[in-house]
N, C-alpha and C positions, 0 to 999 in steps of 0.2 A: 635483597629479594627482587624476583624480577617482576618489573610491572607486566599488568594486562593489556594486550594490544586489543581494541574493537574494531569494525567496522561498524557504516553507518547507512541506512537504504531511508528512504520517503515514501509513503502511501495515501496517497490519494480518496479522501470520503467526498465524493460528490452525487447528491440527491438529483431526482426529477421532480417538476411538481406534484407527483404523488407522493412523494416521501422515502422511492425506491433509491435503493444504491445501487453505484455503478462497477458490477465484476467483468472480471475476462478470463474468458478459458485460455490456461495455457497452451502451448505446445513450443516445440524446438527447442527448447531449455535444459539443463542438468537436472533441474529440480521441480517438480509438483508438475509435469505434463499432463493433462490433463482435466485439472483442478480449476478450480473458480477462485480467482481471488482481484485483491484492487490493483489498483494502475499503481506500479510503483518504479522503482528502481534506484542505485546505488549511489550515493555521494563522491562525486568524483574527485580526484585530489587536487586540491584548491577551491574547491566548491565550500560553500556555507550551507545548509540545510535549506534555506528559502531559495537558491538558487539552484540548485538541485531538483527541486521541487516543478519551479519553474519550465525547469529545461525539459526532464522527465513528463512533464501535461502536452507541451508540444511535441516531443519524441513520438508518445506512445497513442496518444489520443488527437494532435493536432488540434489544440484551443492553447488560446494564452491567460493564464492564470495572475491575478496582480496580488503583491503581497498583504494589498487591505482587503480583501475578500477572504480571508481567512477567518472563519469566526468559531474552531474549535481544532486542540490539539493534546495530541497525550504521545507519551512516549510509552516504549516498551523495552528491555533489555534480554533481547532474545539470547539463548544460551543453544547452540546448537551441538547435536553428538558429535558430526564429525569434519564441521565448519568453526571461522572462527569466531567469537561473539559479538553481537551484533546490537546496536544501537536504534531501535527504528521508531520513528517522527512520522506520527499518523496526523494528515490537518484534513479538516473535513474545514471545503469552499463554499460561499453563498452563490458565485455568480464566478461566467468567466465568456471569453468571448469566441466566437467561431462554433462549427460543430464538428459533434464529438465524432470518430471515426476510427476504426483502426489503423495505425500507421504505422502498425510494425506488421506487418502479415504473418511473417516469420516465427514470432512471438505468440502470437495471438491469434484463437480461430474465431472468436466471437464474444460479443458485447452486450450483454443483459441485466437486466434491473431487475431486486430481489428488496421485496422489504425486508427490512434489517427483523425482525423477530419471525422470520421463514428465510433464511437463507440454507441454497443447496446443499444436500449429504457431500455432496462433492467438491467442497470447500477449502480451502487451507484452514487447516486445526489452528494453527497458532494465532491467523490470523481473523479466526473467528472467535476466539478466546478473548483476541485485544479489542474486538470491537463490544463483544458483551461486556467486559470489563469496562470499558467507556460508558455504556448504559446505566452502568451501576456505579457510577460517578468515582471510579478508579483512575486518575490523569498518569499514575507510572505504576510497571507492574514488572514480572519476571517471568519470561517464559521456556521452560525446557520443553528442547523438539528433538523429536526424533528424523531426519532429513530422507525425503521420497525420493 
């Protein structure tokens, strides 16, 4: 039988003193243009999850992020319609240094803070699912998406 091939992306939970989290509207993408979701991106090959992570906070936002300021993580195993399935490592940070900026333009039209129990209609589904699942103290879960 043939095994399952995944792929594997990191997501970004990072608060302000209010307790807001940090989305970004996409644009120039294949996927969700438009939408609001967190700072993430793909595990590259040879990459480990925490470096990934890493790389992806200074790519997209320009802060450097240390692997002990991580103080919560849950996984998700996205299944998507017409992608291939996906592995995604959501760590919400305490602290990181620099500030925060868009550093992809290309990527990204803008950067806003949404308390977590009022986030935008205009959201990633999947990825508003995995964070309410996190609330309700779910750390791995499964999610079918239909891909925008």
């Amino acid at each position: 039988m043939e095994k399952e091939q995944f792929l594997g992306a990191v997501y970004m939970i990072i608060k302000n003193s209010e307790g807001k989290i940090l989305l970004g509207k996409r644009k120039g993408t294949n996927l969700w243009n438009g939408y609001y979701g967190l700072p993430a991106g793909h595990i590259d090959k040879g990459e480990d999850m925490y470096e990934a992570f890493i790389r992806e906070a200074k790519e997209e936002l320009d802060i450097e992020i240390k692997k002990e300021n991580i103080i919560d993580t849950f996984m998700v195993n996205r299944r998507n319609k017409t992608l291939l399935p996906y592995f995604d490592i959501y760590f919400e940070i305490k602290d990181y240094d620099g500030k925060i900026k868009i550093n992809e333009p290309n990527k990204c039209s803008e950067l806003k803070w949404f308390k977590i129990n009022d986030l935008p209609k205009d959201i990633i589904e999947f990825e508003k699912e995995a964070l309410e699942n996190n609330l309700k103290g779910i750390k791995f879960s499964s999610i079918r998406v239909d891909n925008k």
